[in-house]
Structures are given as C-alpha cells and as structure tokens.
C-alpha positions in Angstrom: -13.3 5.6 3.6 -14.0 2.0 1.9 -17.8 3.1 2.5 -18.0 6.7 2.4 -15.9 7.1 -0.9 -18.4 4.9 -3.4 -20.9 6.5 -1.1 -20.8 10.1 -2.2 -19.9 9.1 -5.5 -23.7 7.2 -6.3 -25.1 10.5 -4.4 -23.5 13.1 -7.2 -20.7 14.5 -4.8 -17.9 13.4 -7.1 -15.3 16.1 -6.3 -16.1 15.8 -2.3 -15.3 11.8 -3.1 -12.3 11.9 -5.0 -10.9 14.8 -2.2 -11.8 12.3 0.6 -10.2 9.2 -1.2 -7.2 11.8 -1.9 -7.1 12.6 2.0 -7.0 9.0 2.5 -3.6 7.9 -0.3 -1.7 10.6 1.5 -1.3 9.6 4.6 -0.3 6.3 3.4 2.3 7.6 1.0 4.1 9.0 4.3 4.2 5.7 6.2 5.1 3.8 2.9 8.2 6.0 2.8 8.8 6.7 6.4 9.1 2.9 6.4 11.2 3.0 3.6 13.5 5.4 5.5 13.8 3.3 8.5 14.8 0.5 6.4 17.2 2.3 4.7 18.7 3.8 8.0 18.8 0.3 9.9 20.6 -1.3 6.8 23.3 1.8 6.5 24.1 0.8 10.5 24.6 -2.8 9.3 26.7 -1.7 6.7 24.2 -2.7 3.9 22.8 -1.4 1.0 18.8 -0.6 0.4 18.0 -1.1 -3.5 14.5 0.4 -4.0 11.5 0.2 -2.2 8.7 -1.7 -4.8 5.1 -1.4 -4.1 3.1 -4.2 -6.8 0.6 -2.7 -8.8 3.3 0.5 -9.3 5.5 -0.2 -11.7 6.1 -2.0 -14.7 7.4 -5.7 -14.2 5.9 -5.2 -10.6 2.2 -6.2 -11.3 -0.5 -7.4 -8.2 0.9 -10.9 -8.8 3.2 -9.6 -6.4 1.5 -8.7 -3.5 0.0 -12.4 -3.2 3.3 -13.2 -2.9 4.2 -10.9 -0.4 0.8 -11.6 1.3 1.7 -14.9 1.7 4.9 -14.3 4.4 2.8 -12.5 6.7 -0.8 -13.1 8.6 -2.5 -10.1 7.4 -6.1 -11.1 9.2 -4.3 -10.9 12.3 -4.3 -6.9 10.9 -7.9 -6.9 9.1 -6.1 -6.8 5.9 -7.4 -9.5 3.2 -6.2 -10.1 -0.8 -9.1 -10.3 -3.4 -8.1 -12.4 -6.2 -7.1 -9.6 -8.3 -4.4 -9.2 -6.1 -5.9 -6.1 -4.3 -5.9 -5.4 -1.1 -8.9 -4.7 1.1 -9.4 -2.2 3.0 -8.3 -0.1 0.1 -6.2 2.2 1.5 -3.8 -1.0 2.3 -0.5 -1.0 0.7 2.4 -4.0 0.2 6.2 -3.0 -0.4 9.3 -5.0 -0.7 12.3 -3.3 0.1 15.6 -4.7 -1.5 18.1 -5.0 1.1 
C-alpha cells in the first residue's frame, strides 16, 4: 500500500487511491481497538481500571512527540517498523497506542 497508494495518485486515479489507502486505515482501526479491548478485559480480571486508549498524532496534547517515546520501549525493526524524524511511522499503515491502565 506504501507504493501503490502515491502510485495511482501521480497516474490520475485519485479516487481508486484514496479507496485503497481507505481499505488499508480500516483494518487497522479493528486491531487498534480489538487490542484495546483485550487490555481492557485482562485489567477488569485483575481488578484494574483501563483509562483510555491514546494513539499520538490523535488528539490534542497527544502530538508524534509521543510515539518516539513509545518507540523507544520496544525494538520495532525486529517488526519492520521504523520512526522518521517527524515522529511517523513507516510503513504507514503502522500505528502506536498507550493504554492507561
């Protein structure tokens, strides 16, 4: 998709571009909260509380900065996942969440 998207969109084929990069977010979305969910089930066994699930970039006072920070606890080339110095993340449907337990 990291090809094929800028691809189609320097041949003309704008809407079949932004349809494939769409077909691309989704699938994402549903492991970001699918993971969210386990989280939040594993901590209710604990007896713990989940605050919300923060993905930089999303919201207000949660800018890129963040995912360099996040990036930094775990060896993401050991998942062909790398951190360009504006803080995104490459491939581009990658995604970085903290969850507030």
């Amino acid at each position: 998709l990291d090809r094929k998207v800028p691809s189609l969109n320097r041949t003309g084929a704008v809407v079949l571009s932004y349809l494939l990069d769409c077909a691309g977010v989704a699938p994402l979305e549903e492991v970001g909260r699918a993971i969210c969910n386990f989280a939040e089930s594993e901590a209710r066994t604990l007896g713990w509380v989940v605050g919300p699930c923060l993905a930089p970039g999303s919201l207000e006072g949660c800018d890129l900065y963040w995912t360099a920070e996040l990036v930094s606890l775990l060896p993401p080339d050991d998942i062909g996942v790398s951190l360009g110095e504006t803080g995104v993340l490459t491939p581009f449907k990658s995604a970085s969440s903290l969850i507030g337990i």
